[in-house]
C-alpha positions in Angstrom: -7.5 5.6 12.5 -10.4 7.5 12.9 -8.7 11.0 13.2 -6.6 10.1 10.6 -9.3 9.4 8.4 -10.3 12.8 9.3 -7.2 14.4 8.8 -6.4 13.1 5.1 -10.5 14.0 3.8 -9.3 17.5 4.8 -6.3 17.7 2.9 -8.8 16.7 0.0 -7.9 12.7 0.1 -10.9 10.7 -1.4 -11.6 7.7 1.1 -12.0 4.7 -1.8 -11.4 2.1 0.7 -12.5 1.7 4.6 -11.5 -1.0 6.5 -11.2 0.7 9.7 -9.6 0.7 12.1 -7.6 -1.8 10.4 -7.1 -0.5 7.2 -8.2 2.6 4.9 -6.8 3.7 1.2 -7.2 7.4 0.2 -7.3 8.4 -3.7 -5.6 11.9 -4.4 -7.8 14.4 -6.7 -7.4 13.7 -10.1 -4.5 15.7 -11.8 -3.6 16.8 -15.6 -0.7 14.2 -15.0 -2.2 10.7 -15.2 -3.5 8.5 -12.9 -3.9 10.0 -9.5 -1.8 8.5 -6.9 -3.0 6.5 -3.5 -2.5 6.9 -0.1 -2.9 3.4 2.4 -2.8 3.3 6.0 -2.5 0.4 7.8 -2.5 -0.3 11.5 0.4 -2.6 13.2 0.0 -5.0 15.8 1.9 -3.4 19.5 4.0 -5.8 19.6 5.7 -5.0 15.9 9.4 -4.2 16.6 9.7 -0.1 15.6 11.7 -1.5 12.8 8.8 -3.1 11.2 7.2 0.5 10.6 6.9 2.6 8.6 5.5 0.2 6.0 5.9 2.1 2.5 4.5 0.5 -0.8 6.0 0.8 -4.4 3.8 -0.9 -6.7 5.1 -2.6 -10.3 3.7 -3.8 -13.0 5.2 -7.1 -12.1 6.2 -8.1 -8.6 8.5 -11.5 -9.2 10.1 -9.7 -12.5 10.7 -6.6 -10.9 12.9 -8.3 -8.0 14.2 -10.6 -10.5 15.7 -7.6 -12.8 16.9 -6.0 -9.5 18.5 -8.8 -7.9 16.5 -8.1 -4.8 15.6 -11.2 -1.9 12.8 -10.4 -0.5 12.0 -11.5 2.8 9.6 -14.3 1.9 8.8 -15.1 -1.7 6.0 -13.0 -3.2 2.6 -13.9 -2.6 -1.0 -13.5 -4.0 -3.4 -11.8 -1.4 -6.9 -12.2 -0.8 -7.3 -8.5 -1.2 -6.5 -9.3 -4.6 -2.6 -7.5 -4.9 0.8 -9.3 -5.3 3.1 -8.8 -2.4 6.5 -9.4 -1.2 9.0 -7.3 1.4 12.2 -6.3 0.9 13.8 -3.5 3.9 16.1 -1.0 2.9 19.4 0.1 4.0 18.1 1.8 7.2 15.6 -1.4 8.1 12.5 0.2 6.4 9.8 -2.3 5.5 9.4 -1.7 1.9 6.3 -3.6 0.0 6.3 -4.1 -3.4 3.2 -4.9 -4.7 1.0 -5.3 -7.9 -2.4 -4.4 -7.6 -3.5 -3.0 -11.1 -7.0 -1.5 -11.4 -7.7 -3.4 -7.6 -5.7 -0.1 -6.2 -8.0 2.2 -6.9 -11.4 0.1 -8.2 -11.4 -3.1 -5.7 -14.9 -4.6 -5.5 -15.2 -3.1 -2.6 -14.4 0.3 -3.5 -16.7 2.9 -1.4 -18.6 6.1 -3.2 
């Protein structure tokens, strides 16, 4: 994690939140285009099957609706996290893990948030 962390800063990746080694989130610079976009990497246990990596998030304004409109099942109804986003799983056609999660103004300013 730690070379990673390095890697990302010098692509000009803003480190908002550092959980290492478990977990870090990168902000990209701010663009004329909105709100800049995020970056999260997140360590798996060894003994995750390869299937259960990558992890990629999509995040929606509203986790159960968005499922609901699509007719998606997730893996495990959606749930409320202590890190203050709304998750749930679905995997795609090729067995990617894909999270789809709500976390508002917690994505970029958690509490937590580093300067």
């Amino acid at each position: 994690m730690a070379e990673s962390i390095v890697f990302y800063k010098k692509l000009g990746l803003h480190l908002i939140v550092d959980s290492a080694p478990r977990y870090v989130r990168f902000e990209f610079p701010e663009n004329e285009h909105g709100e800049p976009a995020t970056l999260s990497l997140h360590t798996v246990p060894h003994n995750w099957a390869p299937t259960d990596w990558p992890l990629i998030y999509f995040e929606v304004e509203d986790v159960d609706a968005f499922l609901s409109d699509k007719n998606l099942t997730p893996l495990s109804p959606p749930e409320s996290q202590s890190y203050l986003w709304r998750e749930a799983d679905i995997v795609d056609p090729a067995r990617n893990k894909i999270r789809i999660y709500q976390a508002g103004e917690n994505r970029r300013y958690p509490p937590w948030r580093v300067d």
